[in-house]
C-alpha positions as CSV (number, residue, x, y, z in Angstrom):
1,X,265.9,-107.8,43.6
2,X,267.2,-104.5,45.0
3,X,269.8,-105.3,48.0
4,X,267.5,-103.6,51.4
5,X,268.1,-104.0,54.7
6,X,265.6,-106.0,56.4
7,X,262.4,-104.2,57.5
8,X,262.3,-104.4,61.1
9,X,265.8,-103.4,61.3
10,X,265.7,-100.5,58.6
11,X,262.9,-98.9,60.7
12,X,264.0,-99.4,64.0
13,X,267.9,-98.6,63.8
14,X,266.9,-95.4,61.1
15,X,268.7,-96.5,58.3
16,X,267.8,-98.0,54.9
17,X,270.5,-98.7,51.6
18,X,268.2,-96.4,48.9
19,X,269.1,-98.3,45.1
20,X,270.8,-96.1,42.9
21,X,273.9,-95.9,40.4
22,X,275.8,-95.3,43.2
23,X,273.2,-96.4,46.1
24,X,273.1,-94.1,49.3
25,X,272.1,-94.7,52.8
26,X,269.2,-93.0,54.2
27,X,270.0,-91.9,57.7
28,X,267.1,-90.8,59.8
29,X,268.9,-88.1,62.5
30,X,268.4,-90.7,65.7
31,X,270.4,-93.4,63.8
32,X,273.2,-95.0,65.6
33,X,277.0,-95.0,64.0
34,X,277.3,-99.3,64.4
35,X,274.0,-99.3,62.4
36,X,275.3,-97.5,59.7
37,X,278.6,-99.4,59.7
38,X,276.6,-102.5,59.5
39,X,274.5,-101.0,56.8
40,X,278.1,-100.6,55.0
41,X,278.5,-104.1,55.5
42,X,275.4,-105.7,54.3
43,X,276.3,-103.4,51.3
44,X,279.7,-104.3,50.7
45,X,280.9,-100.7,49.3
46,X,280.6,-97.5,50.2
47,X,277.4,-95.6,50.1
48,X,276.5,-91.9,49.3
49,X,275.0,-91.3,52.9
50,X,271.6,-89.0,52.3
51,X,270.3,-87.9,55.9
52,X,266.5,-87.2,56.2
53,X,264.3,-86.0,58.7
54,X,261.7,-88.6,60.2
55,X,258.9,-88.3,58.6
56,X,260.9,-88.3,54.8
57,X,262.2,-91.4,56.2
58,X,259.2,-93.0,57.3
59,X,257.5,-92.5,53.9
60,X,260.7,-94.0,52.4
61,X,260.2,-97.3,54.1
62,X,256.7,-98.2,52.7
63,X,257.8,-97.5,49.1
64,X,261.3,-99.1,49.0
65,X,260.2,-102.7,50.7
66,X,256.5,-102.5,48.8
67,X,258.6,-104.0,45.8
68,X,260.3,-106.8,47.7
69,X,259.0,-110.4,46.3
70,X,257.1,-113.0,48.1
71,X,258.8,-116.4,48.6
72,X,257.3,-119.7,49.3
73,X,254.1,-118.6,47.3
74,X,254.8,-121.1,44.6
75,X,252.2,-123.6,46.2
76,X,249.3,-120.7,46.4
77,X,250.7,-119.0,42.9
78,X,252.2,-121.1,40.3
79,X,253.7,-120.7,37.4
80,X,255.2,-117.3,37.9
81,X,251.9,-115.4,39.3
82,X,253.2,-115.2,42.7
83,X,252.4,-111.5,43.9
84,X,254.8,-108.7,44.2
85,X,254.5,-107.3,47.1
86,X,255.2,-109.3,51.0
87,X,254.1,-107.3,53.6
88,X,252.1,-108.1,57.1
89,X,249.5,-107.2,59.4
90,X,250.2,-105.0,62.3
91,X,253.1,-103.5,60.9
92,X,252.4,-104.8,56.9
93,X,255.8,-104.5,56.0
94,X,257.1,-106.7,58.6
95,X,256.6,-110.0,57.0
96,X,259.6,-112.3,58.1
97,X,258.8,-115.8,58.9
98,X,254.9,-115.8,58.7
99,X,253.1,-118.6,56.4
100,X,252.5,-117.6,53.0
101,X,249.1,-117.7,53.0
102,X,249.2,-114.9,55.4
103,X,252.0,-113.3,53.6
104,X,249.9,-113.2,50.2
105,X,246.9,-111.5,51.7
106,X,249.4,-109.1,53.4
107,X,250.9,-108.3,49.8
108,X,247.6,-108.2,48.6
109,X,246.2,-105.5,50.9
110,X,249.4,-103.7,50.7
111,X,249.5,-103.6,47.0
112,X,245.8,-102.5,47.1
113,X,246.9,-99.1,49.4
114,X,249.7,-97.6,47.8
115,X,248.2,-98.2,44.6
116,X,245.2,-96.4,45.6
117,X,242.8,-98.9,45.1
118,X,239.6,-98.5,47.5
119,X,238.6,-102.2,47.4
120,X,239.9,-105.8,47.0
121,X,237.5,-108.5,45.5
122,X,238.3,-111.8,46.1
123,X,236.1,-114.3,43.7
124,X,236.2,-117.9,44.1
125,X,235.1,-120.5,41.3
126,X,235.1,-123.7,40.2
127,X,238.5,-123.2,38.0
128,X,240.2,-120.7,40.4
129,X,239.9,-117.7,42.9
130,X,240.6,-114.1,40.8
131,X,241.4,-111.3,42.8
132,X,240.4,-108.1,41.9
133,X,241.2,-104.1,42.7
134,X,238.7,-101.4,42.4
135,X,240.9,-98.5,41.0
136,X,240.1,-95.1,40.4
137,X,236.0,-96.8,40.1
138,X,236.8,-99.9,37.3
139,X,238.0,-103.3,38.6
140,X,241.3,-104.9,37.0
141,X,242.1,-108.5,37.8
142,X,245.6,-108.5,39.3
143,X,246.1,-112.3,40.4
144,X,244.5,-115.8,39.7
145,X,244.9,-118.6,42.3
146,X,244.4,-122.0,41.9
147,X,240.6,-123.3,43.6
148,X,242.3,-125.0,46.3
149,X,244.0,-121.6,47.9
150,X,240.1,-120.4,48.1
151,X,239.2,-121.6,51.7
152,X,242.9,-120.7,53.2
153,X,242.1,-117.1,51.8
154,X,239.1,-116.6,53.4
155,X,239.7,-118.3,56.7
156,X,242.7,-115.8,56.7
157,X,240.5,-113.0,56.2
158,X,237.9,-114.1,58.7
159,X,240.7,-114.2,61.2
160,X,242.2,-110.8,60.6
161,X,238.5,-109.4,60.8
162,X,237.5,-111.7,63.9
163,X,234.8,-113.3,62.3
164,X,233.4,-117.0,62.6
165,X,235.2,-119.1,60.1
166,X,233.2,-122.0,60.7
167,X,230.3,-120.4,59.5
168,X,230.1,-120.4,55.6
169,X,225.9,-120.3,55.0
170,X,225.0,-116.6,56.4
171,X,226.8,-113.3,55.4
172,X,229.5,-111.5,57.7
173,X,230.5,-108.6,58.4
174,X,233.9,-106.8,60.2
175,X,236.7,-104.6,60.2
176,X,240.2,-104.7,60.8
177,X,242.7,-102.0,61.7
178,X,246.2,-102.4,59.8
179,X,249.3,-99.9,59.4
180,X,251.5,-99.7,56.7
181,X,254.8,-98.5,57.8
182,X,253.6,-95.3,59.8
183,X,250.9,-95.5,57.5
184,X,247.2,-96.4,59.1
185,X,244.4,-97.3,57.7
186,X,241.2,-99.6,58.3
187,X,239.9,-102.4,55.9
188,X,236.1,-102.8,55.9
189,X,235.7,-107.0,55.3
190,X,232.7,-108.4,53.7
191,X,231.9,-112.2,53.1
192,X,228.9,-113.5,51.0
193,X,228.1,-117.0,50.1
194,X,228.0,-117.8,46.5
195,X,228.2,-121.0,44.0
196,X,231.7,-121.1,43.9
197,X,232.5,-120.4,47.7
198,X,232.5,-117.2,49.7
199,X,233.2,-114.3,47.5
200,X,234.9,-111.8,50.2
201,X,235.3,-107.8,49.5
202,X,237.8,-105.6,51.5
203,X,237.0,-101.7,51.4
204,X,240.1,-99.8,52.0
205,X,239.5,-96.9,54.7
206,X,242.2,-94.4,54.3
207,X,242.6,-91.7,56.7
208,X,243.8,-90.0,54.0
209,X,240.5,-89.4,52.2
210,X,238.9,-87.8,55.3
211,X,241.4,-85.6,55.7
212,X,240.6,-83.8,52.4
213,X,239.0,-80.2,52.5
214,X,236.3,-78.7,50.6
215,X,238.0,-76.8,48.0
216,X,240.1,-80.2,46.7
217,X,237.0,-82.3,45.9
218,X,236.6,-80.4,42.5
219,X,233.8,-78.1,43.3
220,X,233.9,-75.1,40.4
221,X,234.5,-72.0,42.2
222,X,230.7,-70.3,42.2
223,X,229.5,-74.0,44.1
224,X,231.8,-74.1,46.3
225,X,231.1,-70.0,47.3
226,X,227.3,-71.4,47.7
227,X,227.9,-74.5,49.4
228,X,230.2,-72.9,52.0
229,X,227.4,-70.1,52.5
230,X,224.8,-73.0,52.8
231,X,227.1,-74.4,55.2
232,X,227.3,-71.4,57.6
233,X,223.5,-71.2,58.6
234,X,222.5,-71.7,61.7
235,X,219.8,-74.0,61.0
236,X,217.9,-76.4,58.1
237,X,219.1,-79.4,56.1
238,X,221.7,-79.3,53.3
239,X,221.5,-83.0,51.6
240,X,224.1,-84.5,48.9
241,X,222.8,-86.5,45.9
242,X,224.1,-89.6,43.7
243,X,224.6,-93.0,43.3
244,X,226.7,-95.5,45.2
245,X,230.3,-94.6,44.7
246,X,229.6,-91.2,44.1
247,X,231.9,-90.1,46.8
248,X,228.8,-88.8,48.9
249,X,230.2,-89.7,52.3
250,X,233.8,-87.9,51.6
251,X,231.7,-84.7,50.4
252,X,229.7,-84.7,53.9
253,X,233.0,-85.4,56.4
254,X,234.8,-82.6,54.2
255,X,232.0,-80.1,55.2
256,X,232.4,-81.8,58.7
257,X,236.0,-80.6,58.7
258,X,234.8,-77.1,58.1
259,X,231.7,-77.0,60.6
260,X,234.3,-78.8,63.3
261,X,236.1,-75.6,64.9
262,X,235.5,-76.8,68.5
263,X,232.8,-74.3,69.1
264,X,229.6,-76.6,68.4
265,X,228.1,-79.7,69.7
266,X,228.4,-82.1,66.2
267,X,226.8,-85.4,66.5
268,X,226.6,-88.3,63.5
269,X,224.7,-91.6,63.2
270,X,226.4,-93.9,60.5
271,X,226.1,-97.2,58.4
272,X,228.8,-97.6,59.3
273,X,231.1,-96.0,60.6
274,X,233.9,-95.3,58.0
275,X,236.6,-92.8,59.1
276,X,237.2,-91.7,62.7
277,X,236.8,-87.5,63.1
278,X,238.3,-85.9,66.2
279,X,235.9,-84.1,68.1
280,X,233.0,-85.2,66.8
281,X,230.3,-88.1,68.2
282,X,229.7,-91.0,65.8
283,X,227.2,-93.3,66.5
284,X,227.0,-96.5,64.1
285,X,223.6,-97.9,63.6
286,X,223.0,-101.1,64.3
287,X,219.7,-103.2,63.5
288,X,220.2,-106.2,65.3
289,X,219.6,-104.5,68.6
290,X,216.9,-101.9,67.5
291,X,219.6,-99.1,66.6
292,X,218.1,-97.7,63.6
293,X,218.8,-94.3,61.8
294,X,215.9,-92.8,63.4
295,X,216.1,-94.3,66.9
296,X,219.6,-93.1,66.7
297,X,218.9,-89.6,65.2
298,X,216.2,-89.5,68.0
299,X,219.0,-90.0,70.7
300,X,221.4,-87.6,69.1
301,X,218.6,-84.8,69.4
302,X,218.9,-85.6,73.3
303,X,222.6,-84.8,73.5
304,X,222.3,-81.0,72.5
305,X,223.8,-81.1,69.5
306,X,224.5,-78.1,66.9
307,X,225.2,-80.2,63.9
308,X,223.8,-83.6,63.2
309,X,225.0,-85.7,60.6
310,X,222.4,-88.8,59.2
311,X,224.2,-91.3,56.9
312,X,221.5,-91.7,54.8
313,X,217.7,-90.7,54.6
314,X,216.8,-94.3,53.7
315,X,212.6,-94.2,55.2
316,X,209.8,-91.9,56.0
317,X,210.3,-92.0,59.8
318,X,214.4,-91.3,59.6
319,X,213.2,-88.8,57.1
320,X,210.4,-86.6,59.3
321,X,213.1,-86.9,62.3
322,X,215.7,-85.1,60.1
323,X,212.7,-82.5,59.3
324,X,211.7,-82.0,62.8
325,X,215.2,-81.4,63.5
326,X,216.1,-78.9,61.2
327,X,212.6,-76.8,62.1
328,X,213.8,-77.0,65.7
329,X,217.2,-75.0,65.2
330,X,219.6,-78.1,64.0
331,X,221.6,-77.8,60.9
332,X,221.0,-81.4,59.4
333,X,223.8,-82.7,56.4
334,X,222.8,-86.0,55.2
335,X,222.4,-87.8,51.9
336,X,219.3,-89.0,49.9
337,X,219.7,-91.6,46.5
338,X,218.5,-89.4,43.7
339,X,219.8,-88.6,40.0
340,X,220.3,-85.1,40.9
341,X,219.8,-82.3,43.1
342,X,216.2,-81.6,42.2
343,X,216.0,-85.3,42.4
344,X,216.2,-85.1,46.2
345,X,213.0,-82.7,46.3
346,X,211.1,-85.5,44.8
347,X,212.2,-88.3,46.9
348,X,211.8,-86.1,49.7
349,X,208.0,-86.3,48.8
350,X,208.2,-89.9,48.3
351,X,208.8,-90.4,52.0
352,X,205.3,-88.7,52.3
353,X,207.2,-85.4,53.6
354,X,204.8,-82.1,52.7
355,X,206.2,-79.7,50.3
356,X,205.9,-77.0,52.2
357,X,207.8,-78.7,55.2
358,X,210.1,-79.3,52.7
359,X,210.5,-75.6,51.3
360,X,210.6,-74.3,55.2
361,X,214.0,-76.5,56.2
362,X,216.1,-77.2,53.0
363,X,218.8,-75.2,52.2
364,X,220.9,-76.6,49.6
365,X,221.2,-79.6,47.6
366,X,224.3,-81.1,46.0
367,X,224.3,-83.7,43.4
368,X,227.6,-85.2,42.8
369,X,229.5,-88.2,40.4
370,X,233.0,-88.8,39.9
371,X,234.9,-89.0,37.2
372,X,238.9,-90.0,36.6
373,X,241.5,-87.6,35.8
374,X,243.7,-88.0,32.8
375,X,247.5,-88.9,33.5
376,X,249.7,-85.8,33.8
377,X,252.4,-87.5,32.9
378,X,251.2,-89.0,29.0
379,X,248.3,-86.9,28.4
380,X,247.9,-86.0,24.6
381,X,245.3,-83.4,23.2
382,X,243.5,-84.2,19.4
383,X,240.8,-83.2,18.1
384,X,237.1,-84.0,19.4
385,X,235.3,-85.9,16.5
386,X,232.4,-84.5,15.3
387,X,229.4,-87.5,16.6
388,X,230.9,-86.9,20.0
389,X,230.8,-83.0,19.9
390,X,227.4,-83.5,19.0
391,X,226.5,-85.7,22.3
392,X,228.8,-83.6,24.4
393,X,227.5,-79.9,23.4
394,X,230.9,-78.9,22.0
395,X,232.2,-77.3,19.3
396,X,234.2,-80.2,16.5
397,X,237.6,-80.2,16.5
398,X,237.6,-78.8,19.8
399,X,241.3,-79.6,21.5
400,X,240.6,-82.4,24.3
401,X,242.7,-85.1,26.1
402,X,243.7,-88.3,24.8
403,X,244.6,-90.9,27.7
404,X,247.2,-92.6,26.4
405,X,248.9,-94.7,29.3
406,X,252.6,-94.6,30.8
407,X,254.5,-96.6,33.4
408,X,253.3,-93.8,36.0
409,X,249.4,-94.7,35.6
410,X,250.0,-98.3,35.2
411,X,249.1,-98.0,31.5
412,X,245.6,-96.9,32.0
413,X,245.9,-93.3,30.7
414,X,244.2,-92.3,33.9
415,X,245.5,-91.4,37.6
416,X,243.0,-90.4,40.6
417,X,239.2,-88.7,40.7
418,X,237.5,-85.6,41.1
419,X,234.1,-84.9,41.7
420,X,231.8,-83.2,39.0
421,X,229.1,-81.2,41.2
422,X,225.7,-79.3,40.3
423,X,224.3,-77.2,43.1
424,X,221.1,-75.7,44.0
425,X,219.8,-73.2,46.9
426,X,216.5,-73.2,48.3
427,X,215.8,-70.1,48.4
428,X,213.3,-67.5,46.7
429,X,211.8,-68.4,43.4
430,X,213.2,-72.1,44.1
431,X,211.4,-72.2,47.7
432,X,207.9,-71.3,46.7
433,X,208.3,-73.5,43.4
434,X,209.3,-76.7,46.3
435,X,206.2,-75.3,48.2
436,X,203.8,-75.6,45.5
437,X,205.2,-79.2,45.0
438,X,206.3,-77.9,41.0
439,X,208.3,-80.6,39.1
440,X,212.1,-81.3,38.6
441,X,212.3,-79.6,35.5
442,X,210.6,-76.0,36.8
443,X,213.1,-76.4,39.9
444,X,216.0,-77.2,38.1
445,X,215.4,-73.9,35.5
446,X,215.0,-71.8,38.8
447,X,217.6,-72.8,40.6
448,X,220.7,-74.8,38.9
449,X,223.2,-72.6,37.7
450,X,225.4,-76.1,36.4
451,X,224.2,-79.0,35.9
452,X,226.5,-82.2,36.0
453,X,226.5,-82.4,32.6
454,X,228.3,-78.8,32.4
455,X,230.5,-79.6,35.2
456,X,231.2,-82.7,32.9
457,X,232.0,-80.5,29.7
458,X,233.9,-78.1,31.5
459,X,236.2,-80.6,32.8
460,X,236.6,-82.1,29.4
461,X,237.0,-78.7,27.9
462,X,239.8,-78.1,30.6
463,X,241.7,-81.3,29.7
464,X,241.2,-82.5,32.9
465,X,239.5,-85.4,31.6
466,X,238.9,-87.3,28.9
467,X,235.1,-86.9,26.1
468,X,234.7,-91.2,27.0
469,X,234.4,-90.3,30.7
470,X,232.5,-87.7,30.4
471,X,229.6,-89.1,28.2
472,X,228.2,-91.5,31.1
473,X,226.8,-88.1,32.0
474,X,225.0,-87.1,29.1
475,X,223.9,-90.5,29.0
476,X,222.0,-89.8,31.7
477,X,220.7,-86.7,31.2
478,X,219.1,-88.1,27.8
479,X,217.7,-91.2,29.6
480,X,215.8,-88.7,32.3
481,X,214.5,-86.4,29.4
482,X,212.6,-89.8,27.8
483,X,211.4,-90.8,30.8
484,X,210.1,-87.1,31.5
């Protein structure tokens, strides 16, 4: 192991010994002389001194003590499949003398954030508990425990989120708020009984994601132009489109970002409540006590708001609220569960909304899915085969990337996501279409100038991604023409 200072002292004396051939000594500018002297000590040489301003220094923490090895874990891990990381709640990093149960789901949630991983799956069975990450949208095993480490897991977990840890029969839900170095970030904790004991999932909130503008979620230039300009009226609904996962809720507080200059009244009602945003007023629904999505979109509409954002448009009654609103001078973002963005026109009529309500307060429509990006840093091009040009609408031989895998992507070929879009405007042709209740197909030809599958092949054609990530998307697309 690399020789470090210990944590509590590296970050409050502002000093850290940085490995190297030679090693140096961060100093952040408030350090004291006797801490780098005893720095020099712990070293036993002399190091290159490297001075830094605060907030290098605090990002240096996290990274150089994220690597430091758990001890004592030998009765919860063994035979070599301790975890590598020992970090602690509050603080993470600050792990000194706690039990290792505690230290191992510390490491665990740790590992999970500066890996990028948005959420933590811990699976009990009868041989063993696996633990799981959810990176970049696929799950990779990372640990196995043996059964008995199960219930001290949990219970841990249940503490952290302050939930009952006597009871094991109904499902629970909470939320704890951790840092990591000056790092923070909120954990959304599920528990669910199953066969082999309660499975628990932790969602990773970073305050990272919500902090992301429009024009770095991977909207294509022309959709983004028409999304911003849907974005600017004064009133109607704008809803986004796709499946679970799809990054939905990071496309809405994006546009939140944008519509948040201080000079309206922006009001939300959430299940749940994921990121904070300054400014604006977030209500989080809750069903126990009669809070609904339309009880609370009927408050909101009391409060004076300019902007009014629904979670999701889940029933007819949320559903002719959000209407009502938008015909009454409210610009209403929210999101519907459809295939695509004509898709939402349809399910708006499921909820037994009239078309031409429909056609008088929609604006826009966004339909959305993710996809990961290939690894900078070992991409390779070759040739597209032939079948697959075929299924992708591109020409054979046709240079694309190749994810091969490197240290830097953890051998996956893949590092982060972006978000494939297809747009449409209500508007025009596409309005009276939507007013005469017209199918998908006659609204998608007179208003969708890209459709996810040519965001799809554009992205592959840009070596952004790779033809086997892509072809979920076409997949699709085939499936809806058989069923149409």
């Amino acid at each position: 192991m690399s020789l470090r200072l210990p944590y509590a002292f590296a970050r409050r004396a502002g000093v850290e010994i940085v490995p190297g051939d030679p090693p140096a000594l961060a100093i952040r500018p408030d350090a004291r002389p006797a801490a780098v002297l005893e720095a020099r000590r712990v070293a036993r040489r002399a190091l290159q001194p490297r001075p830094m301003d605060p907030q290098a220094f605090d990002r240096l923490l996290p990274e150089l003590h994220a690597l430091d090895g758990v001890a004592d874990l030998e009765d919860l891990a063994p035979d070599g499949e301790a975890p590598t990381l020992a970090l602690e709640t509050g603080d993470l990093l600050d792990s000194e003398g706690e039990a290792p149960v505690v230290r191992l789901i510390n490491a665990l949630v740790a590992q999970a954030v500066q890996q990028g991983a948005s959420d933590i799956h811990l699976e009990p069975g009868e041989e063993g508990m696996s633990v799981r990450l959810r990176r970049d949208g696929v799950m990779e095993e990372v640990l196995r425990l043996p059964a008995e480490a199960a219930p001290m897991l949990v219970s841990r977990v249940k503490v952290m989120a302050r939930l009952d840890i006597a009871e094991r029969r109904l499902p629970q839900d909470g939320r704890i708020s951790l840092a990591l170095g000056a790092r923070a970030f909120d954990v959304r904790v599920s528990t669910l009984p199953a066969r082999g004991g309660e499975r628990v999932v932790l969602r990773i909130l970073d305050q990272a994601a919500v902090a992301l503008s429009l024009d770095e979620l991977g909207f294509e230039p022309a959709t983004l132009r028409a999304f911003t300009e849907a974005l600017d009226q004064p009133n109607g609904m704008i809803l986004v489109t796709g499946p679970t996962g799809a990054g939905k809720t990071t496309t809405l507080y994006a546009a939140l970002r944008r519509l948040n200059t201080g000079k309206r009244n922006i009001l939300t009602v959430e299940d749940p409540v994921e990121y904070a945003v300054p400014g604006v007023g977030q209500t989080q629904v809750d069903p126990r006590v009669g809070l609904t999505f339309a009880t609370g979109l009927r408050a909101i509409l009391r409060q004076d708001p300019d902007v009014v954002l629904v979670g999701e448009i889940r029933d007819r009654e949320t559903a002719e609220i959000a209407v009502q609103a938008a015909l009454t001078g409210h610009l209403v973002l929210s999101t519907v569960h459809a295939n695509s963005a004509a898709g939402a026109v349809t399910r708006l009529r499921d909820f037994g909304i009239e078309p031409f309500l429909i056609a008088a307060t929609l604006r826009a429509v966004v339909a959305q899915r993710l996809v990961r990006l290939v690894c900078r840093a070992c991409v390779e091009q070759e040739p597209l085969p032939a079948a697959l040009a075929q299924r992708l609408g591109l020409a054979p031989g046709t240079p694309v990337a190749r994810a091969r895998g490197c240290p830097a992507c953890r051998m996956t070929g893949y590092s982060r996501r972006t978000g494939l879009f297809e747009f449409i405007r209500i508007s025009g042709e596409v309005r009276r279409l939507v007013a005469e209740g017209a199918d998908e197909a006659r609204i998608e030809a007179a208003g969708l100038a890209m459709s996810l599958p040519d965001a799809a092949r554009a992205a592959v054609r840009d070596l952004r991604t790779t033809p086997a990530e892509a072809l979920p998307l076409f997949l699709e697309e085939r499936a809806a023409g058989a069923l149409a």
